[in-house]
N, CA, C and O atoms as a Tinker XYZ file with bonds, in Angstrom:
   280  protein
     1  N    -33.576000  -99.199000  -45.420000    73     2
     2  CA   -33.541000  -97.803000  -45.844000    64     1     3
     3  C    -32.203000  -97.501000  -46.521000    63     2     4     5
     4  O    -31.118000  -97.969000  -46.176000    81     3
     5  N    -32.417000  -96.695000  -47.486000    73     3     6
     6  CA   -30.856000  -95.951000  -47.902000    64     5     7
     7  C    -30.314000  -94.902000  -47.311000    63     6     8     9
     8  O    -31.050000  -94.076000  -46.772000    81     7
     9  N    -29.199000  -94.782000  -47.310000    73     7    10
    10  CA   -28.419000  -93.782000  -47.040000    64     9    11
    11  C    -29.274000  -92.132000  -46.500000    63    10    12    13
    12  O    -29.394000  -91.564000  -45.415000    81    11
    13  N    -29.893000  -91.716000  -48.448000    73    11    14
    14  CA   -30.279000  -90.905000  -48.470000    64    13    15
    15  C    -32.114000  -90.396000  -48.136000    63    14    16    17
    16  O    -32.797000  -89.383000  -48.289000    81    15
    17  N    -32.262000  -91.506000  -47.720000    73    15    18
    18  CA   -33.370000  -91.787000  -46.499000    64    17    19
    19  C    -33.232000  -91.569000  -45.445000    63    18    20    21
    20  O    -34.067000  -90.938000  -44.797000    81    19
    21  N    -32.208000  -91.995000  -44.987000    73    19    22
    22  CA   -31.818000  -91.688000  -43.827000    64    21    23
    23  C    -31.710000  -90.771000  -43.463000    63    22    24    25
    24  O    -32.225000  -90.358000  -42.423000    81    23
    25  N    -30.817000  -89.999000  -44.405000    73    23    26
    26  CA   -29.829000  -88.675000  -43.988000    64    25    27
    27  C    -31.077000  -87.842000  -44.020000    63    26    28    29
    28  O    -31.356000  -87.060000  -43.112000    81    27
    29  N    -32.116000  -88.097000  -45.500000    73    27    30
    30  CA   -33.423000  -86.908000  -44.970000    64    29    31
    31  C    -34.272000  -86.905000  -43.670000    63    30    32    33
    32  O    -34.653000  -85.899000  -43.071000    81    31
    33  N    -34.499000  -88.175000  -43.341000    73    31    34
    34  CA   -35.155000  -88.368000  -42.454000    64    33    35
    35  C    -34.449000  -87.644000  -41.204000    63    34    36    37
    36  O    -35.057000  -86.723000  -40.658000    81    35
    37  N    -33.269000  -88.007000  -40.766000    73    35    38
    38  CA   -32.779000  -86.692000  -39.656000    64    37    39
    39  C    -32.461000  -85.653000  -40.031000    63    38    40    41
    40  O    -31.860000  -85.033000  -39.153000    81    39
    41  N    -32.549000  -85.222000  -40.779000    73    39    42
    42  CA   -32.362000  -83.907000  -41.455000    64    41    43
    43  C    -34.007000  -83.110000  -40.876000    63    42    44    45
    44  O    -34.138000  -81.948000  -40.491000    81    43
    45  N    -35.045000  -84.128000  -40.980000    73    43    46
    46  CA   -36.609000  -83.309000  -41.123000    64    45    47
    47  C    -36.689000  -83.588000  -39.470000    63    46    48    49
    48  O    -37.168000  -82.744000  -38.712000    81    47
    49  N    -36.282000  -84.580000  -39.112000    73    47    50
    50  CA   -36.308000  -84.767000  -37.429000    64    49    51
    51  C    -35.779000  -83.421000  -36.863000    63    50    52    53
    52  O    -36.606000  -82.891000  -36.120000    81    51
    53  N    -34.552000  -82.682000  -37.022000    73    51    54
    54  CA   -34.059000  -81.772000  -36.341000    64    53    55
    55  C    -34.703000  -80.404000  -36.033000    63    54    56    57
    56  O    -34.997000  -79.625000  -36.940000    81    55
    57  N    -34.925000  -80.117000  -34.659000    73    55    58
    58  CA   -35.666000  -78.452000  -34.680000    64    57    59
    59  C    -35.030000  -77.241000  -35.327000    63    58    60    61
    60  O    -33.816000  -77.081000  -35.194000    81    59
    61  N    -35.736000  -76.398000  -36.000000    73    59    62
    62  CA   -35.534000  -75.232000  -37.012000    64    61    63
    63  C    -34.886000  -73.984000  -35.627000    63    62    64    65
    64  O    -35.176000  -74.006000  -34.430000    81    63
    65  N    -34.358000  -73.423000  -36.048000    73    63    66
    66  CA   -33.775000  -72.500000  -34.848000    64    65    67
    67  C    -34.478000  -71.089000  -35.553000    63    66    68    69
    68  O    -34.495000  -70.792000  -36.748000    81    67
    69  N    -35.005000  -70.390000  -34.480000    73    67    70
    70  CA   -35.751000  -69.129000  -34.574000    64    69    71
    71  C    -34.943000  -67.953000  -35.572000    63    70    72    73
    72  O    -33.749000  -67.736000  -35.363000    81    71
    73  N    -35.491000  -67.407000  -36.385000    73    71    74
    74  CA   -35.126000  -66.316000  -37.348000    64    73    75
    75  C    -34.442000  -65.365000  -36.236000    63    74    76    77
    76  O    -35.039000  -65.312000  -35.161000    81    75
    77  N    -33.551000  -64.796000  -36.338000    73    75    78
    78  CA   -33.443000  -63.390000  -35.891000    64    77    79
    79  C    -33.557000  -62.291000  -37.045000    63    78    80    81
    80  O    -33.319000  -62.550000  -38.225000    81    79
    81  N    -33.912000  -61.151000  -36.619000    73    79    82
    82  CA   -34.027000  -59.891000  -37.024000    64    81    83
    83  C    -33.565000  -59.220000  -35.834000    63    82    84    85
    84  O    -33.448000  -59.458000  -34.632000    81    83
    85  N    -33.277000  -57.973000  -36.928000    73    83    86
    86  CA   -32.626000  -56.617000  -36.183000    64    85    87
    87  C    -32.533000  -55.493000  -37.053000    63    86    88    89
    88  O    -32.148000  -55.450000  -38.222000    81    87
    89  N    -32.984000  -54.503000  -36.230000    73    87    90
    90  CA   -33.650000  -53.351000  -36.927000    64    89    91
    91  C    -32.724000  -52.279000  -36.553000    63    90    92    93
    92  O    -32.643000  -51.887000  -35.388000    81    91
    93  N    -31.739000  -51.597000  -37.900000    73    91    94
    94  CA   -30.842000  -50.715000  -37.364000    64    93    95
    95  C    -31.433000  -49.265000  -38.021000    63    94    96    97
    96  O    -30.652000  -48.361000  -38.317000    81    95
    97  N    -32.739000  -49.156000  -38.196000    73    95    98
    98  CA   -33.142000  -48.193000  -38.324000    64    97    99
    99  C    -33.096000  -47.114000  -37.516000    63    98   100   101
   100  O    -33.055000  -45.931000  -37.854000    81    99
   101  N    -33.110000  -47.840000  -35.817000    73    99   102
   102  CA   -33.120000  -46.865000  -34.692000    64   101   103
   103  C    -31.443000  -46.669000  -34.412000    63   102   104   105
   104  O    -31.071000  -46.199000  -33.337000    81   103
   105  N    -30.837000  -46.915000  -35.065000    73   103   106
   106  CA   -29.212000  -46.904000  -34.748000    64   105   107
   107  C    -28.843000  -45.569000  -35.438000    63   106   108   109
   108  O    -29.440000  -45.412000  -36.503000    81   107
   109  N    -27.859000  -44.402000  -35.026000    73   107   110
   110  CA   -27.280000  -43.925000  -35.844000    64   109   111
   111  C    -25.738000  -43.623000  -35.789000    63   110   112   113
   112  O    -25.175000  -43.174000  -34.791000    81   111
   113  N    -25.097000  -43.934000  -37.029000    73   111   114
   114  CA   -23.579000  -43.805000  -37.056000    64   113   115
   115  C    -23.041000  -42.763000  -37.147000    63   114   116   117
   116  O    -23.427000  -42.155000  -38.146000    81   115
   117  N    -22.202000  -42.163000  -36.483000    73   115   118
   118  CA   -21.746000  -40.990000  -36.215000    64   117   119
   119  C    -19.983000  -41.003000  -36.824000    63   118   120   121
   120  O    -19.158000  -41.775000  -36.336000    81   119
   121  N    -19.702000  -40.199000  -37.735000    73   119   122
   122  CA   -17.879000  -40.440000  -38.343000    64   121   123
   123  C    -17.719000  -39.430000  -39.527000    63   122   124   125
   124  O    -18.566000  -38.985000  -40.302000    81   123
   125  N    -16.207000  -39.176000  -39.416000    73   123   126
   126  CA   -15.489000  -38.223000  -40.280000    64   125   127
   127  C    -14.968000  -39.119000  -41.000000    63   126   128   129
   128  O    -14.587000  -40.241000  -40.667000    81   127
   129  N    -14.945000  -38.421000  -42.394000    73   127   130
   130  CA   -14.170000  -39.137000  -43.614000    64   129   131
   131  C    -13.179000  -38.538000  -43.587000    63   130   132   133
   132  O    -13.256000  -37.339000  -43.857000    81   131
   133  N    -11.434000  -39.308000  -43.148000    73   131   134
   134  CA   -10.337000  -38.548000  -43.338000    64   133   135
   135  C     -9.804000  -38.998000  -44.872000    63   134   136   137
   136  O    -10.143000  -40.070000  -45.372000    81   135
   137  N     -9.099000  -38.225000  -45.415000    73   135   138
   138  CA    -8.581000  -38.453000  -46.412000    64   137   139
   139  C     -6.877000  -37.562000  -46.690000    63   138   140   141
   140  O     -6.722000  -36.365000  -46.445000    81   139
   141  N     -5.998000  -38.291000  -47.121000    73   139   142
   142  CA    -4.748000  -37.767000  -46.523000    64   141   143
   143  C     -4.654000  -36.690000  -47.257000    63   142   144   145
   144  O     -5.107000  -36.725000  -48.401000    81   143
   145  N     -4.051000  -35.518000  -46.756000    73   143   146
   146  CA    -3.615000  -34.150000  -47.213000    64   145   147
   147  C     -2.226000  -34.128000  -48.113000    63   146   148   149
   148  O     -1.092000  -33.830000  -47.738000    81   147
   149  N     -2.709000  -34.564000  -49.495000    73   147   150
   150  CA    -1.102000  -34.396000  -50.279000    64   149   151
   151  C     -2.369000  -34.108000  -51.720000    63   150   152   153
   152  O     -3.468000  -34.441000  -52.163000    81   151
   153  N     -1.043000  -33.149000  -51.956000    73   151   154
   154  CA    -1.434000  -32.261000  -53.111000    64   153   155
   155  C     -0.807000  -32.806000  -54.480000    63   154   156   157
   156  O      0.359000  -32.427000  -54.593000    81   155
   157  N     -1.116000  -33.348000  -55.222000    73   155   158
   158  CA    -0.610000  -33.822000  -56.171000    64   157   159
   159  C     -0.570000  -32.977000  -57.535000    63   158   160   161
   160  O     -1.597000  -32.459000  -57.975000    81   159
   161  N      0.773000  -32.858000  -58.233000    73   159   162
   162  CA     1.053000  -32.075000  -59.005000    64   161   163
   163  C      1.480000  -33.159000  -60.334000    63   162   164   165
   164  O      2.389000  -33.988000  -60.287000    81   163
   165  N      1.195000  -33.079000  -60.698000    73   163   166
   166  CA     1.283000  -33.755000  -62.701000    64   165   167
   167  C      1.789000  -32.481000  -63.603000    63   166   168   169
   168  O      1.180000  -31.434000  -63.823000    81   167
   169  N      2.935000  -32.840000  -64.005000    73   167   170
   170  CA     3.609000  -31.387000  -64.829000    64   169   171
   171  C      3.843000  -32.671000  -66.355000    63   170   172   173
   172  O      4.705000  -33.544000  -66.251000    81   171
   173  N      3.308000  -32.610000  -67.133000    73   171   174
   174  CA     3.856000  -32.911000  -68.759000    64   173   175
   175  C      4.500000  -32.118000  -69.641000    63   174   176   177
   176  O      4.505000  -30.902000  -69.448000    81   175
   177  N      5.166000  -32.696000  -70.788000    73   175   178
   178  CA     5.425000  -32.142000  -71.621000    64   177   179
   179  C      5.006000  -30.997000  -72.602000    63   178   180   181
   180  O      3.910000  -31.348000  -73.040000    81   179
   181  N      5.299000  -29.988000  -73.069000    73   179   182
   182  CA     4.285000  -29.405000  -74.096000    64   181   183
   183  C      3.742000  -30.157000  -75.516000    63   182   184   185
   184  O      4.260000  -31.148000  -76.029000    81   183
   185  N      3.135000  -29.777000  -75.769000    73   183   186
   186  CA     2.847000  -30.651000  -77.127000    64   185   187
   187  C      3.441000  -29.983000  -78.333000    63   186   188   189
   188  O      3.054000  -28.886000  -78.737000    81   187
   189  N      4.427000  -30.709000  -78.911000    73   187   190
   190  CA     4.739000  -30.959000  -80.190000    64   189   191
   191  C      4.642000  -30.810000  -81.469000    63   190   192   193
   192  O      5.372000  -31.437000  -82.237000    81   191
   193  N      3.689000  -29.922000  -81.895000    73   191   194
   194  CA     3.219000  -30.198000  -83.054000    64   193   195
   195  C      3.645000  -29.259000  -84.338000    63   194   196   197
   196  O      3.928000  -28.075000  -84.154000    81   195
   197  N      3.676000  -29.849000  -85.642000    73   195   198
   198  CA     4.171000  -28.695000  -86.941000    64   197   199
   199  C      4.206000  -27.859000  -86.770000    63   198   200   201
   200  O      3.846000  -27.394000  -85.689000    81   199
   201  N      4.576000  -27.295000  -87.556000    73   199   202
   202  CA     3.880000  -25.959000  -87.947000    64   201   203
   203  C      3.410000  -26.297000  -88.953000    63   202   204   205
   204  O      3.842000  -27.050000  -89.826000    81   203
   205  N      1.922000  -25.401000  -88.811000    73   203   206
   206  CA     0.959000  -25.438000  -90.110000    64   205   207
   207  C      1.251000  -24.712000  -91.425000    63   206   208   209
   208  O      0.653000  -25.222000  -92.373000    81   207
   209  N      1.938000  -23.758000  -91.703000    73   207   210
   210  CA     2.675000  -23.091000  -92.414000    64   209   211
   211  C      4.275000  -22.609000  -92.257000    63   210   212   213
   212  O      4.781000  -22.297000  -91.179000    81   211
   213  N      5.067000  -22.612000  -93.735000    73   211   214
   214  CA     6.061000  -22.507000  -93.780000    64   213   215
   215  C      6.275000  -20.759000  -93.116000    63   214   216   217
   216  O      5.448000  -19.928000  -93.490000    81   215
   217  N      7.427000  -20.310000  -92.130000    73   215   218
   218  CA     7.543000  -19.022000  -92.050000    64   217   219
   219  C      8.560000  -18.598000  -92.975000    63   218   220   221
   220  O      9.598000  -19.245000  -93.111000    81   219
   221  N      8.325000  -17.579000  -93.599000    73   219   222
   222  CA     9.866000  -17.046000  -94.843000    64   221   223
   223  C      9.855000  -16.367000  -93.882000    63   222   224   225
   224  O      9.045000  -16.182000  -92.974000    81   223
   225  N     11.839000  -15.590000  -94.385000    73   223   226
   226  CA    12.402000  -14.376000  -94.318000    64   225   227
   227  C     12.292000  -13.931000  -95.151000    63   226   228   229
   228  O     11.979000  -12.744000  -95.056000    81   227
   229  N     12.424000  -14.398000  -96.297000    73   227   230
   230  CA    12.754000  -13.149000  -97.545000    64   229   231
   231  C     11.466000  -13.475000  -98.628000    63   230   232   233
   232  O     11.104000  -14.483000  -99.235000    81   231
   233  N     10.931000  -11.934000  -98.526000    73   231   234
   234  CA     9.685000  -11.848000  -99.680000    64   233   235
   235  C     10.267000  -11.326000 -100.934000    63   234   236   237
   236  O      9.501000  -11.327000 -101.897000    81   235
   237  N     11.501000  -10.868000 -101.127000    73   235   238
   238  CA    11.715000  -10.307000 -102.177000    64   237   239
   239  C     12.017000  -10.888000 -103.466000    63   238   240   241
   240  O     12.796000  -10.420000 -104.296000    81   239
   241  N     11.461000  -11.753000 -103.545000    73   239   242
   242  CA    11.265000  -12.649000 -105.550000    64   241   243
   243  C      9.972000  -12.556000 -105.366000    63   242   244   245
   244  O      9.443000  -12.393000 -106.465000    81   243
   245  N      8.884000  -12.589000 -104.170000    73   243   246
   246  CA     7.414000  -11.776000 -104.692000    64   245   247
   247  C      6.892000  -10.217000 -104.875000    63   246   248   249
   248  O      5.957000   -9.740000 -105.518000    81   247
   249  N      7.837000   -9.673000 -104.085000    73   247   250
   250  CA     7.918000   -8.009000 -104.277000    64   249   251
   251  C      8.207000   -7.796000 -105.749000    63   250   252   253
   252  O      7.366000   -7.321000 -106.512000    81   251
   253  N      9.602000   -8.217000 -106.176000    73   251   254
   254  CA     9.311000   -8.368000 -107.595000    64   253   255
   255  C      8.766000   -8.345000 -108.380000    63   254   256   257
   256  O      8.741000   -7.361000 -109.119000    81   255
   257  N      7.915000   -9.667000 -108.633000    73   255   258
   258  CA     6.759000  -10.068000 -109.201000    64   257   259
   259  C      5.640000   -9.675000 -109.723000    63   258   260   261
   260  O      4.957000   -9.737000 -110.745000    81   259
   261  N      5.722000   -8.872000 -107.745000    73   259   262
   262  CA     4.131000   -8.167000 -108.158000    64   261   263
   263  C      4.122000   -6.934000 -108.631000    63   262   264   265
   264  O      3.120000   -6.248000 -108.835000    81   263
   265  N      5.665000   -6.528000 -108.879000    73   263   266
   266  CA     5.850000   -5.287000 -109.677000    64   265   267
   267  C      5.543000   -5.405000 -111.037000    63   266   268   269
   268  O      4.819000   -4.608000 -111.633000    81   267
   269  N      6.012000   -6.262000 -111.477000    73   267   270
   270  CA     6.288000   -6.649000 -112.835000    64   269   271
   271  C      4.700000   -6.716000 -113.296000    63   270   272   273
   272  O      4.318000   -6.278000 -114.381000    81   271
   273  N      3.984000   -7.220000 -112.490000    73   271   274
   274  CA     2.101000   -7.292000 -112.745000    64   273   275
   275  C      1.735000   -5.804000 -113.418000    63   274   276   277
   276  O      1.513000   -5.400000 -114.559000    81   275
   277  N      1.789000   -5.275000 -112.221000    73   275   278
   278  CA     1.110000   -3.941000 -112.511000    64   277   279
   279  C      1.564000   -3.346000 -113.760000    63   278   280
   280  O      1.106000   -2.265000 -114.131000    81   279
């Protein structure tokens, strides 16, 4: 015989050991979810951005102008 004759052959010789089951349907778990008490604060920067238009001070070379129209 070979090896792997062998090894099947006691391998199929050996008794199968009984399944267990267990049914935790009839079980019920009873528990609080703690979760730690800290308040977390995130402060960023403001945002940055152009300006979309130029602001003047002085309108007066269009005050002008629109004199000169009329």
């Amino acid at each position: 015989m070979t090896p792997f004759m062998l090894a099947a052959a006691l391998f199929a010789a050996e008794p199968q050991k009984p399944v267990q089951t267990h049914d935790f349907s009839v079980q019920e778990i009873k528990g609080l979810i703690q979760k730690p008490a800290v308040d977390v604060t995130i402060s960023r920067k403001p945002a940055d951005f152009p300006r979309a238009f130029k602001v003047r001070e002085n309108f007066d070379d269009k005050i002008v102008s629109s004199v000169d129209q009329l």
